[in-house]
Structures are given as structure tokens and as C-alpha cells.
VEXNURO-41674 format. One record per residue (C-alpha): x, y, z; residue in one letter. Coordinates in nm, 4 decimals. Layout:
<recs>
X_Y_Z_a
...
</recs>
This chain:
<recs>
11.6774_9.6278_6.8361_x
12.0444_9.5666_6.8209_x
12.2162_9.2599_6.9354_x
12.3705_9.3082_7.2825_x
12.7247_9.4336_7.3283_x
12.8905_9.2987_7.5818_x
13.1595_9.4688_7.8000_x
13.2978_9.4271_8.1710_x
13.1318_9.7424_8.3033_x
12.8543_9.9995_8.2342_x
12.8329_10.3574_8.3970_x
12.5524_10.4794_8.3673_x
12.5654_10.8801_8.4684_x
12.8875_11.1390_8.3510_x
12.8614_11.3570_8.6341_x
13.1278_11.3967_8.8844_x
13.0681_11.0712_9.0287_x
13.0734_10.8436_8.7101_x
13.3480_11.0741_8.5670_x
13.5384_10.9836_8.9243_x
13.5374_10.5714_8.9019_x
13.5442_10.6530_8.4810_x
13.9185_10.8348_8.5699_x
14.0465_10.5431_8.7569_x
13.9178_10.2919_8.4814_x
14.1397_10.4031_8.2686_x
14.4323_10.4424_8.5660_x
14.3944_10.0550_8.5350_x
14.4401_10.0516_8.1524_x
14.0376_9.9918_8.0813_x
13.9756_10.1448_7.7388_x
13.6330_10.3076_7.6823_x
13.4024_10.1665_7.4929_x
13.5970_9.8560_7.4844_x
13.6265_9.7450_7.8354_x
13.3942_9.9688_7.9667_x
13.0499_10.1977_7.8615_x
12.9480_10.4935_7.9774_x
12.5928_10.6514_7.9474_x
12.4437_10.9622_7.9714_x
12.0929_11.0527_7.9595_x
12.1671_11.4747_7.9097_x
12.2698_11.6041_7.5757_x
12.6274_11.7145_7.6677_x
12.8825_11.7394_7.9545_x
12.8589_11.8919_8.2787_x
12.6165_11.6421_8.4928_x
12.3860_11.8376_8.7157_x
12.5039_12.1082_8.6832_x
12.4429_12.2063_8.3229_x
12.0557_12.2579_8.3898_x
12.0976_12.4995_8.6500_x
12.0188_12.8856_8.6366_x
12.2212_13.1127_8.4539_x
12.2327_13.3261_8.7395_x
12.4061_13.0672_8.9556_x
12.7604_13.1039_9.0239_x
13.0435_12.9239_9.1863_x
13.0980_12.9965_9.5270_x
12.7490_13.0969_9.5841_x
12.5998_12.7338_9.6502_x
12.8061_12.4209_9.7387_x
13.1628_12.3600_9.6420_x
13.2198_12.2145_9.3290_x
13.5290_11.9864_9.3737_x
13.7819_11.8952_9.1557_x
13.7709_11.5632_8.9239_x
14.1012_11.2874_9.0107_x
14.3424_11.3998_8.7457_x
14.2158_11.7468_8.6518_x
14.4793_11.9107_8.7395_x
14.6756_11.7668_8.4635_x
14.4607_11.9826_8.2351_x
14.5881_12.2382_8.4383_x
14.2005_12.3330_8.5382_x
14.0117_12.3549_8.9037_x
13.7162_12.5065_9.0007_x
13.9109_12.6965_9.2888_x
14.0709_12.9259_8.9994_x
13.8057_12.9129_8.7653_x
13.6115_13.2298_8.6503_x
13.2931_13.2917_8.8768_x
13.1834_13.6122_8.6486_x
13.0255_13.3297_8.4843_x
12.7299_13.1051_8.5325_x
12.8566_12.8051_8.6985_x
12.6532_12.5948_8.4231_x
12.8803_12.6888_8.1943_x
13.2287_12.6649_8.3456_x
13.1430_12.3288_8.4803_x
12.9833_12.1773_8.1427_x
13.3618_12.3390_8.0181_x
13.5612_12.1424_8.2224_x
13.3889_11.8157_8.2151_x
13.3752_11.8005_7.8257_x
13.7770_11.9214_7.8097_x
13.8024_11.6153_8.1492_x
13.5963_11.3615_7.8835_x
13.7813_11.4421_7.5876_x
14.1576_11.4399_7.7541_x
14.0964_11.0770_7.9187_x
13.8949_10.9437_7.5688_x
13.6232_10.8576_7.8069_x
13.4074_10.8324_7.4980_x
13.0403_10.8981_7.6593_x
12.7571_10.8182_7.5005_x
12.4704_11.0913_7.5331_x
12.2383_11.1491_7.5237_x
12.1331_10.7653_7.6204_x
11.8387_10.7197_7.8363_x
11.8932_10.3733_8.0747_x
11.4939_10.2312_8.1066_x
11.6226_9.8944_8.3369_x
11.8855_9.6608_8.4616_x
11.7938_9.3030_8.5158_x
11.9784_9.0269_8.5594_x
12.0705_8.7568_8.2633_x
12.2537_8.5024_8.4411_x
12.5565_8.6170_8.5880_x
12.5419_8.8996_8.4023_x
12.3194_9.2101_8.4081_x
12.1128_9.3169_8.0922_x
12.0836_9.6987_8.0850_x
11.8162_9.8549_7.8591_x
11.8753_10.2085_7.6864_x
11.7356_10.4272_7.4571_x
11.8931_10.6823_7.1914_x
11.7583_10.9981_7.2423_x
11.9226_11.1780_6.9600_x
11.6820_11.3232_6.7120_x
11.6232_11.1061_6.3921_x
11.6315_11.2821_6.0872_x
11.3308_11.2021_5.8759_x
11.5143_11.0215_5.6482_x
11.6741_10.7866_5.8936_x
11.3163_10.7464_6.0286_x
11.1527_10.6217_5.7027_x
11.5019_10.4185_5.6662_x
11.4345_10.2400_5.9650_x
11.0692_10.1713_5.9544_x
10.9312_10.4832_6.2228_x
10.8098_10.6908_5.9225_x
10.4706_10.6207_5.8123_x
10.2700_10.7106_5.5206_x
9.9822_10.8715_5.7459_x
10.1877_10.9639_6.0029_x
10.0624_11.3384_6.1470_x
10.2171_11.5547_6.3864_x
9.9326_11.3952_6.6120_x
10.1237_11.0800_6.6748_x
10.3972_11.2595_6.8260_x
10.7607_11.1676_6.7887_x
10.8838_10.8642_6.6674_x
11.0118_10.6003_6.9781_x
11.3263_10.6073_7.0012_x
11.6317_10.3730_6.8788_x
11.6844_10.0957_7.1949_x
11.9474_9.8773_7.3140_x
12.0580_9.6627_7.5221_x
12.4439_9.5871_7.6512_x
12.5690_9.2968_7.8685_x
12.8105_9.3720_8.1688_x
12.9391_9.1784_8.4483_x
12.9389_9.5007_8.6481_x
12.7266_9.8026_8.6888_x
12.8253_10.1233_8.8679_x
12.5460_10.3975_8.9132_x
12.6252_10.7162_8.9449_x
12.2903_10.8683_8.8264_x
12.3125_11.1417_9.1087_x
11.9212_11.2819_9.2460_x
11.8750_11.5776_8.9792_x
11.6451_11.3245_8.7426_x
11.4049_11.2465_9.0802_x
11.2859_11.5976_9.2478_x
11.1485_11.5771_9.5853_x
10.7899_11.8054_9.6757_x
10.6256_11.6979_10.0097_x
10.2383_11.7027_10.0417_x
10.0230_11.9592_10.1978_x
9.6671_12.0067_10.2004_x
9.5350_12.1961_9.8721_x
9.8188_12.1952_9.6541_x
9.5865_12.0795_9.4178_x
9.3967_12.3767_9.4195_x
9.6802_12.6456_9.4168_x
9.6108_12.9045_9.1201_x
9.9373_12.9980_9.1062_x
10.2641_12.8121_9.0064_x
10.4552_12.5118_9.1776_x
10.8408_12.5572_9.1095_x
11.0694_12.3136_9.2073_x
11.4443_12.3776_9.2040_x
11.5151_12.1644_8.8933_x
11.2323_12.4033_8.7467_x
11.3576_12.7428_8.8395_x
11.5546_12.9227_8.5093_x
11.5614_13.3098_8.6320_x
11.4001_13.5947_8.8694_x
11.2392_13.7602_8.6419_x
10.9802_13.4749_8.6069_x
10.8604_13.6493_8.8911_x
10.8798_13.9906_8.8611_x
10.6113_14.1617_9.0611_x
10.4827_13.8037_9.2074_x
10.3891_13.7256_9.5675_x
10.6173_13.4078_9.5988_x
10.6862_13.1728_9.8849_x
11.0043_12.9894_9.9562_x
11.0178_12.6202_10.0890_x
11.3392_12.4906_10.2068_x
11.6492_12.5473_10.4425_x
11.9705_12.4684_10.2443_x
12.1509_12.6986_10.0520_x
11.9065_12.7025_9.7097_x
11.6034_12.8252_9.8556_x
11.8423_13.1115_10.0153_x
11.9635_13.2016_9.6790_x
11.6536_13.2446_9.5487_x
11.5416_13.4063_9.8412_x
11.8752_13.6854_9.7801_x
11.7763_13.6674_9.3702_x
11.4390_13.7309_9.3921_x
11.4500_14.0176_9.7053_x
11.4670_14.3313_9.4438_x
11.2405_14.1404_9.1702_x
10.9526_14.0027_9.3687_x
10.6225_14.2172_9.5056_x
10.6423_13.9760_9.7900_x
10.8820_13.7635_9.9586_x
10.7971_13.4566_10.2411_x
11.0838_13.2153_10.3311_x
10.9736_12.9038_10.5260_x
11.1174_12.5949_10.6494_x
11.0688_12.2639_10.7593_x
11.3182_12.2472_10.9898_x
11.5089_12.5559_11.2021_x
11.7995_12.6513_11.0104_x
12.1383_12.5653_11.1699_x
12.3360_12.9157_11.0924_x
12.7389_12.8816_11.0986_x
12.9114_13.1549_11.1811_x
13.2103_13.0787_10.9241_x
13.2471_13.1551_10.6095_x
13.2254_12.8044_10.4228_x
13.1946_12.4829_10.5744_x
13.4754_12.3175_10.8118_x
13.6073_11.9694_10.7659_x
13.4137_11.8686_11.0821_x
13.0685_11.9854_10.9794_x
13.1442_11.7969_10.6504_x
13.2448_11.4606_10.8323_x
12.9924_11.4698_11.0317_x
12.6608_11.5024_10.7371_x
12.9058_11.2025_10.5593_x
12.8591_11.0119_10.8731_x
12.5057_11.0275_10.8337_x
12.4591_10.9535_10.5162_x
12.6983_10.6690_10.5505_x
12.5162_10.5219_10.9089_x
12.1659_10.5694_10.6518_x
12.3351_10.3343_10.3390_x
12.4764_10.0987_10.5324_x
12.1174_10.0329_10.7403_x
11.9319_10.0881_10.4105_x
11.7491_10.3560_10.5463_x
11.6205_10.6994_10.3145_x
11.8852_10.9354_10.3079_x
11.9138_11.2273_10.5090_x
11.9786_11.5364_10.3713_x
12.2896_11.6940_10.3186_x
12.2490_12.0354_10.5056_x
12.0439_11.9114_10.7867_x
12.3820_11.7130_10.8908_x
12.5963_12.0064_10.7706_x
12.4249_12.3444_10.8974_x
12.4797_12.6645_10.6482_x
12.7767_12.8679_10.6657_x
12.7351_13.2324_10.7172_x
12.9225_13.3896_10.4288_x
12.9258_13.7889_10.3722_x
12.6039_13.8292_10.1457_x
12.4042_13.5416_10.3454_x
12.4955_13.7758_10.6721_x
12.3885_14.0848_10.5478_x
12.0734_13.8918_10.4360_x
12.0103_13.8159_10.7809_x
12.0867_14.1566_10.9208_x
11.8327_14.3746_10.7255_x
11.5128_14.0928_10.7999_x
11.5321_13.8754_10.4467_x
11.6695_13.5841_10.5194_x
11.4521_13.4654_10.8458_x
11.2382_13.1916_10.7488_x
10.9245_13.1251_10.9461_x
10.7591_12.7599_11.0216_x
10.6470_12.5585_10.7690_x
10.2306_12.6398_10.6561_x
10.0060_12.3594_10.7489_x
9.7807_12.4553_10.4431_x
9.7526_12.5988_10.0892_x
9.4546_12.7894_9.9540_x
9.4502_12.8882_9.5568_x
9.6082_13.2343_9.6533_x
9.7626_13.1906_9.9580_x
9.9475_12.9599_10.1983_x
9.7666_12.9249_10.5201_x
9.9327_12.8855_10.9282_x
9.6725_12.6962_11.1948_x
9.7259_12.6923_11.5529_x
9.7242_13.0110_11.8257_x
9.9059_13.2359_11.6286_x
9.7611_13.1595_11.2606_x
9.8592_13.3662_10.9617_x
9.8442_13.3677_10.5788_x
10.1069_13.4448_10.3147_x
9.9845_13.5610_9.9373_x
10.1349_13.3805_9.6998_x
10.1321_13.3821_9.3202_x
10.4135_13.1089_9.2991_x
10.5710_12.8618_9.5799_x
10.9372_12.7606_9.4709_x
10.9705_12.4388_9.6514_x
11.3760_12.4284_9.7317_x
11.2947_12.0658_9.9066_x
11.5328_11.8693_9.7460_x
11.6202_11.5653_9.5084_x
11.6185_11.1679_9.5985_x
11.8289_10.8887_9.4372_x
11.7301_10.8242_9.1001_x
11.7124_10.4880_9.1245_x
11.4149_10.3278_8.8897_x
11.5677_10.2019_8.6437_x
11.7450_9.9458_8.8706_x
11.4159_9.8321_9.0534_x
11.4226_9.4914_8.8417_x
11.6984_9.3852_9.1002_x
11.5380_9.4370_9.4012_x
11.7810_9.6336_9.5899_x
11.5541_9.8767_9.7415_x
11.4756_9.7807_10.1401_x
11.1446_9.8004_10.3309_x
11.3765_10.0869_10.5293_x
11.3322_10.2748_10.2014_x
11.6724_10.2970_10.0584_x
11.9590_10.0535_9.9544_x
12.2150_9.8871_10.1834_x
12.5266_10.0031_10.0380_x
12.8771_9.9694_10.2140_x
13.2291_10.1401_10.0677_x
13.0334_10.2603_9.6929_x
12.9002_9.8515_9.6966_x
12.5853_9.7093_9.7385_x
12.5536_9.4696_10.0317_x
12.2631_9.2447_9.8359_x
12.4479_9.2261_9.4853_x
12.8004_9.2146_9.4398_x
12.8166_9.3033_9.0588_x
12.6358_9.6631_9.1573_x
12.8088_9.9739_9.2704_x
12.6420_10.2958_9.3642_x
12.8289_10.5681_9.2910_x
12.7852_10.9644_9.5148_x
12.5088_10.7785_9.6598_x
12.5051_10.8407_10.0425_x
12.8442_10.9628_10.2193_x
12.9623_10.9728_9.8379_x
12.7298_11.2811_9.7603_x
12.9028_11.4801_9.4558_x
12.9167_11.8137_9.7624_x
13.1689_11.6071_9.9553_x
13.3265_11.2954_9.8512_x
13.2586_11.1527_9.5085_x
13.5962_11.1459_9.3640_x
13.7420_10.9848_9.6676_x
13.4761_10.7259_9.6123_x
13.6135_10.6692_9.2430_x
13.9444_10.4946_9.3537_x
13.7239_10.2646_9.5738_x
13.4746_10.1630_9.3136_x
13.7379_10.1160_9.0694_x
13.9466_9.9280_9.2808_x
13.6975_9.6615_9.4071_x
13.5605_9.6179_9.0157_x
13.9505_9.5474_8.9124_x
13.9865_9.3096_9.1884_x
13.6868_9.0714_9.0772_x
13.7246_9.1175_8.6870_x
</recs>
């Protein structure tokens, strides 16, 4: 293992919300790689949003909002082409963002744990670029009996010292799938969102959807021509808006949540049962001809079907269930520190941890990417400036 660098701050995550507080770094004359580190576990730009479907587009799910200082590129996502997948165009703009402001991120670089050492913080990380064979036997991971068997060789790992840390990791790394009775014994396929790739993995499939926020109605409106069977459910009733897209209201009031949530150390809520879904053109004419009505949630699932007790009973076939339930913060890597309260989530307060000064969570709670991560980059990057 290498010896330690040592800089003043580490990001760990290039999506919108470490490319956010990574903007105003620089603003305050920080120089990558210098002053400041960023890592990123995927293999190229785009956070998130670079492992979604092909078939997703923007302006059919949740805004994507500008980065601080995009405009001098002369770029937003409020002009950009939605002919194509939204993977692309966003993975397009964050590599041009990264490259114009010489963030210099480091990818793809896998962060195992944070701990403290001293004042400082210690944070572990792994190179997950492929080692030529060569470069393996150079190093020592090549052996002479060394068989496919054995799998691949570990990975390089290192370690960097920081007096601050701001994570901006986002949820996409931690999927979310409640329990119910016999998923065990399903026969057919559990998809969650961060699984699904395209309709046609179901052509001619009895699937269920779980969920009430705006992917498990795109798939719903994907898969309505594709699948032999379609059966939306929810956990929750879903809160319909008749608007187009969501108002500045609706959108305060889901950040107040999430904020009241951080700030108690509470689980976070989620986004859309604070925000509702707005009613656009293709969701209402879902509506109107019977596909997008979602029934109660199943109590059960049998290896064929998903199963409703009580008076009225009922059973859905089902050859897949795409579970549209969500994402949680992916925050393992940091459990060293002890943040995490017996309320289940971290006390944080304006992007900063309440229980360790030298942490920052970035799009974590009222900062969620949908609504107000770049606003939260100023913050961040002001409050690290002011204690360096």
C-alpha cells in the first residue's frame, strides 16, 4: 500500500452534489488534487445517472438541474436534446463540467472506510481499474498457479489523510426492497430500479409494479404495449397533481421534511411522498384509459403470483416484480465514525454533521440532487473555507 497523501479535503462521490461543493472549491482558489481529492467509485462521469435505462429521457422523470457555473459552458439541461437517453446527455455534460473546472476526478476509486487518525480522518480506497497482466506480475498479484478459479486479482489500495470530508455518495449504490412473505420462493425475477436496463426484458411477461413515484410509472407507461400482463401497486395512495411539473411549494414543502428528518436524525422520508406527482400529458392519458391506477400493496407472494388477504382477496400472476421502492443513503463506508443515530439516520444541520465537525454530507436530506444540491455546494464550501 502507498504511503498516505495528505490534503485539506476529500469528496468522495462526482455526482451533482460533489460536483456542486467541487465548483465552489475552486471559486475559493482550491486546486484539485492539490488542496483537495475527489473520488469516484463509477468508471466515468455522469453520477447516477449514467446507469440508468436507455429508454429514459429528460423530462420524463425528475428535473435534472443545472451544475453552479454551467452556464459558462454555455450548456443546461433545460435546452439540452431529450431525443436522447438522458444517460447520455448527462454523463456529456458532467465530463465537459469536470474537464472545464480541472476538477481532476479520480475513478473509478472505490472508498471501503473513514476513520479517524487524530485530528484527521484516514479514508481507505481501492483502484478499481483493470490491471494489465503485466502490471499484475510487476506488482506481486500474478502467481505462477494462479487459475481463472481464484478470480481477479484484489485490487490496488490507498489511503489519503484530510482534515475534512464531504460525502456526496448520493443513494444509487444502497437500493431499498421491503420484505414480504415468500419472496424467497418467487420463481420469477426480482427487479429493482437500479436493475431495470429495457422493456423488452419482459416481453410477453406477467409483471407487477411496486412503488408510487415517478419510476415505477415509467415503467408502468414502457412496459404497457410489451408486457402480457400489467399490475401497478403501491404502498401508499398516490398524491396526483393536477399540474404539469412540480410547483415551488410542493418542492419546499418534501425539503422541509427531509430537512425536519436530518436535523432529528431520523430515516429519511421519501422524496415524492412529501412532493405528490405532477400530472403531465402522457401520465394523464395513462390515467384516463385504466393503466396507471395502482391497487394496495399484496400482503403475500407465492412462486407465480402475488397474493391480497382480507374480505376482498385477489391474486396477480406474475413472472417478474420490478420493485420501484427506492434507494437509502449510502453511507457504510463512514460507519467507523459513528454518526449513524438509534433514530436511524444522521443528525445533519446546513450540509454539516451535528456529531463531527470535520464531516459534511452532501444531497443528503433537504439537499437531495431532485431539488437543492447545488445550492447546498456554496454552503459546504463556505463552512470548509472558514475552518481551513
Amino acid at each position: 500500500m502507498s504511503s498516505p497523501e495528505r490534503v485539506k479535503v476529500v469528496v468522495i462521490g462526482a455526482g451533482q452534489a460533489g460536483l456542486s461543493v467541487a465548483y465552489y472549491l475552486r471559486r475559493f482558489e482550491l486546486v484539485a488534487d492539490q488542496d483537495f481529492v475527489m473520488l469516484d467509485r463509477a468508471p466515468g462521469p455522469g453520477g447516477a445517472w449514467q446507469h440508468r435505462w436507455s429508454s429514459l429521457r429528460l423530462g420524463t422523470a425528475h428535473r435534472v438541474n443545472d451544475l453552479p457555473g454551467m452556464s459558462d459552458l454555455g450548456l443546461s439541461f433545460d435546452t439540452a436534446d431529450r431525443s436522447l437517453p438522458a444517460k447520455d446527455v448527462v454523463a456529456d455534460y458532467y465530463g465537459r463540467f469536470e474537464e472545464h473546472f480541472d476538477l481532476r476526478v479520480r475513478r473509478p476509486m472505490n472508498v471501503r472506510t473513514v476513520e479517524n487518525d487524530g485530528v484527521d480522518l484516514l479514508v481507505h480506497y481501492e483502484d478499481l481499474t483493470p490491471q494489465p497482466i503485466e502490471e499484475q506480475k510487476a506488482r506481486g498479484l500474478f502467481r505462477r498457479r494462479r487459475s481463472f478459479d481464484d478470480g481477479p486479482p484484489p485490487a490496488p489500495q490507498h489511503e489519503i489523510t484530510t482534515q475534512f470530508l464531504v460525502n456526496a455518495t448520493g443513494t444509487w449504490g444502497s437500493p431499498f426492497v421491503p420484505y414480504y412473505p415468500g419472496m424467497a420462493d418467487f420463481a420469477g425475477r426480482h427487479v429493482h430500479t437500479s436493475d431495470y436496463t429495457s422493456a423488452e426484458d419482459f416481453r410477453d411477461k406477467h409483471v407487477v409494479v411496486v412503488g408510487g413515484g415517478t419510476s415505477a410509472i415509467g415503467f408502468m407507461l414502457e412496459l404497457e404495449d410489451v408486457a402480457a400482463g400489467l399490475t401497478w401497486v403501491s404502498r401508499r395512495p398516490i398524491d396526483w397533481l393536477d399540474r404539469q411539473e412540480l410547483d415551488l411549494e410542493g418542492a419546499s414543502a418534501a425539503v422541509a421534511k427531509q430537512d425536519e428528518a436530518a436535523r432529528a436524525g431520523r430515516a429519511l422520508p421519501s422524496i415524492v411522498s412529501g412532493t405528490g406527482v405532477p400530472k403531465s400529458r402522457r401520465i394523464a392519458a395513462g390515467i384516463e384509459r385504466g393503466l396507471l391506477v395502482a391497487r394496495p400493496m399484496f400482503d403475500r407472494i407465492h412462486a407465480d403470483r402475488v397474493v391480497w388477504d382480507g374480505p376482498e382477496g385477489g391474486m396477480a400472476r406474475a413472472d417478474a416484480i420490478i420493485w420501484a421502492t427506492g434507494f437509502r443513503p449510502e453511507l457504510r463506508h463512514l460507519a467507523p465514525l459513528k454518526l449513524r443515530e438509534k433514530a436511524g439516520g444522521i443528525t445533519v444541520g446546513q450540509g454539516a454533521s451535528w456529531n463531527d465537525p470535520r464531516i459534511f454530507l452532501a444531497g443528503y436530506g433537504p439537499q437531495a440532487s431532485t431539488i437543492g444540491a447545488s445550492r447546498a455546494g456554496r454552503m459546504i464550501a463556505r463552512q470548509i473555507m472558514a475552518m481551513i
